[in-house]
N, C-alpha and C positions, 0 to 999 in steps of 0.2 A: 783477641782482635789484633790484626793485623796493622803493620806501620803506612800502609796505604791508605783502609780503613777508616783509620784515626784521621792521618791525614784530611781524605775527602770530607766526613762529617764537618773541620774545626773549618774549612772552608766552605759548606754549608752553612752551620752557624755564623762565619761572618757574614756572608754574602748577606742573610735575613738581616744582621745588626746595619750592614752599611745602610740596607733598602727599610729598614723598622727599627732607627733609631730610638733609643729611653729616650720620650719627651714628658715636659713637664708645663704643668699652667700655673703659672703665676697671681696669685689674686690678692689686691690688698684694700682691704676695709677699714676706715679709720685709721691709718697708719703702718693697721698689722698684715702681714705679709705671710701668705698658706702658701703651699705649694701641692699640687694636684699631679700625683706619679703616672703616665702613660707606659704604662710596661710594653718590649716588643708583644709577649705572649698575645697583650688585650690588646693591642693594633691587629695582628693578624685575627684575633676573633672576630674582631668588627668588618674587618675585609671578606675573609669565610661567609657571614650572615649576609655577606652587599651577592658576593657569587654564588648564594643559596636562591636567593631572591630573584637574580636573574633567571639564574635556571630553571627556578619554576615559572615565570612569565614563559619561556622560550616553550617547557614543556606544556604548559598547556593550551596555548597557541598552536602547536601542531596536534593534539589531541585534539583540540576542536574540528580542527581539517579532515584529520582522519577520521572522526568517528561521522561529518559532513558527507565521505567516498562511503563508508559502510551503509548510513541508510537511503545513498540511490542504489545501490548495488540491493539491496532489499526490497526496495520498489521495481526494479526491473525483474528481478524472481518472480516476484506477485503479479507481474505482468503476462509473465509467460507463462505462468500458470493457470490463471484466468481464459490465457488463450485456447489452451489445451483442455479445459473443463467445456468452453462453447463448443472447441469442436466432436467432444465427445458426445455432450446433449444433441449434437445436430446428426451423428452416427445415430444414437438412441433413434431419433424420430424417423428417424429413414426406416429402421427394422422393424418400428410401429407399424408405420404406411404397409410394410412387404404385408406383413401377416395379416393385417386387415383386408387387404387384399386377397389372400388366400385364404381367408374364413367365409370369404363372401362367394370364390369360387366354389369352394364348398358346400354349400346351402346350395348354390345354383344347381348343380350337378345331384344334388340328395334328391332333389325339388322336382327335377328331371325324370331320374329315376320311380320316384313316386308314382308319376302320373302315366311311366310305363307300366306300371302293376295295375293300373286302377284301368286303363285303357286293356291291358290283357285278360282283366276278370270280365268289362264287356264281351268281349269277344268271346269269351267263355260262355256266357249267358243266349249270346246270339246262337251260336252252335246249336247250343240246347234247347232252342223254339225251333231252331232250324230241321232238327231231328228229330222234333216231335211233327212239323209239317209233315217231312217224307211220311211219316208211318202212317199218316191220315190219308195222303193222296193214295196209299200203298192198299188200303181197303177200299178205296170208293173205285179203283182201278183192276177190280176182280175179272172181268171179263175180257181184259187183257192181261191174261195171267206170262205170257211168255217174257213181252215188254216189260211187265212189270217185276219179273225176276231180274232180267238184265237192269232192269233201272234200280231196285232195290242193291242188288248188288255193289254197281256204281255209289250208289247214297252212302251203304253200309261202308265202302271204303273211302268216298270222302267223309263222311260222320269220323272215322277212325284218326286217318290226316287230319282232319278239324281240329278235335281235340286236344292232338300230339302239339299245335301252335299256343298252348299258357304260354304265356310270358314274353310272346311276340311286340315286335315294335307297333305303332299305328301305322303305317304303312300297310297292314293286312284289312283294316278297317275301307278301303277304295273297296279293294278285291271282295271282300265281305259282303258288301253292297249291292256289287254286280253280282251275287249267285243271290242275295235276295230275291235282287229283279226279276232272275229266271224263273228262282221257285213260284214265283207270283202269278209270272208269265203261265206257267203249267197248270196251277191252278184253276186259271182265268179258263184255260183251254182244254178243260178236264172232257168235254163230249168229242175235240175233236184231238185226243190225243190220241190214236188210231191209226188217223189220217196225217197226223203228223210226227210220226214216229221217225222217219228218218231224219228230219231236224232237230228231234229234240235228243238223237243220237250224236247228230254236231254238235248241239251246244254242251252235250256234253263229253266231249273230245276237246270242245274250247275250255272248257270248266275244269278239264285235267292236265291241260297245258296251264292257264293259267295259275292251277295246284302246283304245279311244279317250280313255277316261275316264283313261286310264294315262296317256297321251299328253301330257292335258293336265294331269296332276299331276307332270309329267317335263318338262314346260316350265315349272311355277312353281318346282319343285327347282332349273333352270339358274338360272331367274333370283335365287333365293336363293344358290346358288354362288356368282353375278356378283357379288352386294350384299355375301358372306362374303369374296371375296376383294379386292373394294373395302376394306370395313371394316377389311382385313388389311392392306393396303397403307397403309392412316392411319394404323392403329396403330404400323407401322414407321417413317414419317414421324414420328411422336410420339413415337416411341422415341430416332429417331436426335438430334431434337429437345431432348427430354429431357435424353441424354448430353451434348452440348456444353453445355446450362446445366449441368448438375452440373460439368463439367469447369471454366464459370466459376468454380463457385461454391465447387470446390476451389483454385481460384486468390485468387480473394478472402478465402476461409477461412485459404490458406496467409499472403497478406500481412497478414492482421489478426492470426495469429499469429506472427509478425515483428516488427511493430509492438506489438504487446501483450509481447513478451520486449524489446525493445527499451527500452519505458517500464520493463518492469522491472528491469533492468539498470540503468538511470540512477535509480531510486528506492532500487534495493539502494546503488549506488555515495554517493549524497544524502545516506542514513541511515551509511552506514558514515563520511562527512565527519563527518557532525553529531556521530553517533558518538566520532566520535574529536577533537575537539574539546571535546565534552562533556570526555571523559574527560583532555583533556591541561589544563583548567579545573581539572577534580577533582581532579587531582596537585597544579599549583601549588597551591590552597588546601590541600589536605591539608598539601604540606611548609610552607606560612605557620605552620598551625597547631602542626605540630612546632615549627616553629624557634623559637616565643613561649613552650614549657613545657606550651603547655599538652598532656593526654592527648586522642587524637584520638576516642578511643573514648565519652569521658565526655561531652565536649561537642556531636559531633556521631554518634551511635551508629547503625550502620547499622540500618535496619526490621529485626524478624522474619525478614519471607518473605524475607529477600536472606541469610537463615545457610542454609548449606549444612551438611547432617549430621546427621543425630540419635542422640546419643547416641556416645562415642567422644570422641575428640581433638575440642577446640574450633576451627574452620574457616570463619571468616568470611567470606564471598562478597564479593566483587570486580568491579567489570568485565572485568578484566583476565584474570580465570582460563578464559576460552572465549572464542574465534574464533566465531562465527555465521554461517553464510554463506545462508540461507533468507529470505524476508521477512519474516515473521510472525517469528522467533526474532533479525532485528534490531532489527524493531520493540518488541520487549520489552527485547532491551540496551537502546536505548535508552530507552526509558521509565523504565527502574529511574536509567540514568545521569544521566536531567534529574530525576528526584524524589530523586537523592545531591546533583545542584549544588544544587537548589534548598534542600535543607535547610543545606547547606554555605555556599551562598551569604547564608543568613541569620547566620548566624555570624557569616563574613569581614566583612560590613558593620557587624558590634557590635565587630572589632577594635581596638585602639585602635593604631595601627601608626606615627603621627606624632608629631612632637613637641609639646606643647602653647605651645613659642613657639620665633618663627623667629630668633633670636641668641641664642647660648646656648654655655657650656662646663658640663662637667659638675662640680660643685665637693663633690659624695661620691656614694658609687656604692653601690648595695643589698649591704646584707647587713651582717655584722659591721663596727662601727668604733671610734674613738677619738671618744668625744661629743667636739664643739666645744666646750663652755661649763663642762662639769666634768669633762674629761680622761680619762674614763671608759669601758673595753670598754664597748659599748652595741650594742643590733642598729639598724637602720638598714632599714625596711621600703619607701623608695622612692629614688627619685634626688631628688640637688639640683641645680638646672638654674639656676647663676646666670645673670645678663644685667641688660640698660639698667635702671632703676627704672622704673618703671609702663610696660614693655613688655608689650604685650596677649596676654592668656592666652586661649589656644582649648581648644573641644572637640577630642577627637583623636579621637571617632565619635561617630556619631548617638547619642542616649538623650536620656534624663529628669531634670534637675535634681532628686534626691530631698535634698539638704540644701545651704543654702547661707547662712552667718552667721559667728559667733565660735564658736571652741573653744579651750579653755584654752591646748594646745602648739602648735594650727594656727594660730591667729590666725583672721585671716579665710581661711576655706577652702569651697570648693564641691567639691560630690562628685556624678557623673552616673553611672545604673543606664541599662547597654549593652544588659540583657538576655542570655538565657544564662548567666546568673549572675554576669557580665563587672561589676565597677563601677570607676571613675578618682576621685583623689584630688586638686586645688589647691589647696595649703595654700601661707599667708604671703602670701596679697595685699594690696596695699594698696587695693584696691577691688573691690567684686564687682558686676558688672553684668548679673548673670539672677537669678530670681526659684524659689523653691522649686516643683516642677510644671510648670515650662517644659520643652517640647522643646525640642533644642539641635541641629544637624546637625553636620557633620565642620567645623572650621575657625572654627566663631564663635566669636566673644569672650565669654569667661567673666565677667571680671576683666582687673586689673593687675601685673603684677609686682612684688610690696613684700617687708618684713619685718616683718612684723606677729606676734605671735606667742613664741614661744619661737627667737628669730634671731635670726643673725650679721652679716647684711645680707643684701640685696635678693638673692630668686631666689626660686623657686619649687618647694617640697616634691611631687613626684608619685609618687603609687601606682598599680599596678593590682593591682587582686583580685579574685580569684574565688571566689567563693559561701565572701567573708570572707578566704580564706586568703592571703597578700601573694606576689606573683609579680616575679619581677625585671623595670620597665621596661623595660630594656636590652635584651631580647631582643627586645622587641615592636617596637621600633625595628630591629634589626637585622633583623629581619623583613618589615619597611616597606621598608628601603633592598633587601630581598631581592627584593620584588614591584616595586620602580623599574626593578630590574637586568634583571627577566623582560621588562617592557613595554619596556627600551629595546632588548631583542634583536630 
């Protein structure tokens, strides 16, 4: 090791001695005189355990904040994912409605076509009475034999045409009609068809025109067939089309709903951590609160909405008294449970749960004693915490310096309002170094440890009280060493 080295270390080590002097306490009982060794080492440990302590107050005060950002930041996910699942069901019902639609065109068109086969076998059947007429009128008209060639003729080639129309549309069923009427007409007029042979050569000249005309309304019929069962064949293409996107789209639906129980799964599991954290928070301050005296009820009273019952037995609601297992009915345990720490938590921080100096024996204990100075039963409303002379007296929590001077029995004493009704008492200092209306935090220096006052020597008279009434120190401290024992588990 180096002569610099050495150097800097031996001015290290003093610098610690000049700032953590060897003290030592004096103590004499009956006469005899102990002496009490404060080594530096154990000064710096006890300072170490005071900047351990803080540290974790600081770090878990922003843990709470941060982990406060993480679960909106998890609520706004589930937000928009929510979103994104309605508007998927509302695509779904769209592609419903398509196809519904197009199964019903469907049917229409099947339904259509039907009743052209079933209207073409008519017309099939008429032909067929139709041509059995001719051949009847064809023998009773023997004695016009020449006529009755040419008109056979004619017959024989519409009967042929007739035929050639299966599967024609009903539009043929007008024109159908009208060569009934003729045949009938002929019929009727069987003595003087003769006589009337050159008309019933018109009508049938009219009867092969409008054959023709038929013809070519039975050739725009096939080619709307052609176009209907094209159209029909797309449709089915578009159908079959259709079904495998829906089959994506029930695949996509199915993992989004996966993934969307999945997030909520780990959001219910998230809240039930927080949950219960929350809530093993709320027990240790509750039992701090017990174990100090004070009632848990008066200082920190649970809200209204959180009593359960009306009317009946008194039944004060709890976290504890229902399991929740839904979203929505965790998300309210919890809320009720961060709005008990938080009122709780304002409490716990107005406790006074340390001691107000770091060396100390306790040299009389609350409650009834033998006055020191006139021998006398007397009650005794705080601890007396002897120690070194002008050993530095702290705040033992946050608050308000509300009085800090001379009082007849205290001597020099300052007294800090905790809030909550909570107030601390340093009586017998030999020096007071805050100022009346100062805030004061956990650990600053008040004062000095004297006997100023109505005293026997050097220490420090401490009270706590609440809203006036004097509480045993002792518990509050035991209390403190309760909340060490929890953070060191």
């Amino acid at each position: 090791m180096t002569d610099d080295a050495i150097g800097w270390a031996d001015r290290l080590k003093g610098g610690v001695r000049r700032f953590f002097p060897e003290r030592q306490i004096i103590l004499r009982t009956d006469g005899e005189t102990s002496y009490i060794r404060l080594t530096t080492g154990l000064q710096l440990a006890a300072l170490g355990g005071w900047l351990a302590f803080a540290g974790w107050v600081g770090f878990t005060t922003v843990g709470y904040y941060t982990q406060g950002a993480m679960i909106l930041a998890k609520n706004e996910s589930i937000d928009r994912s929510r979103q994104a699942y309605r508007k998927l069901l509302d695509q779904v019902s769209d592609y419903q409605l398509s196809i519904v639609g197009i199964t019903r065109d469907l049917k229409e068109t099947e339904a259509h076509l039907r009743r052209l086969f079933s209207q073409n076998e008519a017309l099939k059947q008429d032909l067929n009475s139709t041509e059995v007429a001719l051949r009847t009128s064809e023998k009773e008209r023997a004695r016009i034999a020449n006529a009755r060639v040419a008109l056979g003729d004619q017959l024989e080639l519409l009967g042929s045409e007739l035929r050639q129309m299966t599967g024609k549309n009903n539009a043929l069923e007008a024109h159908i009609g009208t060569l009934r009427r003729h045949l009938e007409t002929i019929e009727a007029e069987k003595a003087e068809i003769a006589a009337e042979r050159a008309a019933l050569d018109d009508r049938l000249w009219a009867l092969h025109n409008e054959l023709e005309s038929s013809s070519s309304k039975i050739a725009l019929l096939q080619n709307n067939v052609k176009a209907l069962k094209g159209d029909l064949r797309t449709v089915i293409l578009e159908r079959s089309a259709i079904a495998s996107d829906n089959d994506g789209l029930r695949n996509q639906l199915s993992s989004l709903q996966r993934v969307l129980e999945e997030e909520r799964d780990a959001h219910r599991t998230e809240l039930r951590r927080i949950s219960d954290r929350a809530q093993a928070n709320i027990r240790t301050v509750e039992e701090v609160i017990k174990r100090t005296g004070l009632k848990l009820d008066a200082i920190a009273p649970l809200p209204p909405k959180q009593i359960m019952g009306q009317g009946g037995p008194f039944v004060p609601y709890h976290p504890d008294m229902q399991v929740e297992e839904d979203e929505d009915s965790l998300r309210v345990s919890l809320t009720q449970r961060l709005e008990r720490w938080e009122a709780l938590r304002g409490v716990f921080v107005s406790l006074p749960l340390v001691p107000p100096v770091a060396n100390y024996r306790i040299s009389s204990r609350f409650g009834p004693r033998v006055d020191p100075l006139n021998g006398r039963r007397a009650m005794h409303d705080g601890l007396d915490m002897a120690g070194p002379y002008k050993e530095p007296v702290t705040a033992t929590a946050d608050g308000t310096v509300v009085f800090a001077g001379r009082r007849r029995a205290y001597g020099r004493v300052v007294e800090i309002d905790h809030g909550h009704g909570l107030m601390t008492r340093y009586a017998h200092l030999a020096k007071i170094t805050v100022r009346r209306g100062e805030a004061v935090r956990l650990g600053r220096t008040i004062g000095l440890l004297g006997s100023s006052g109505r005293s026997s020597g050097p220490h420090v008279h401490y009270e706590v009280r609440y809203h006036g009434r004097a509480l045993n120190p002792a518990k509050f401290l035991k209390a403190g060493a309760y909340v060490q024992s929890k953070e060191a588990d």
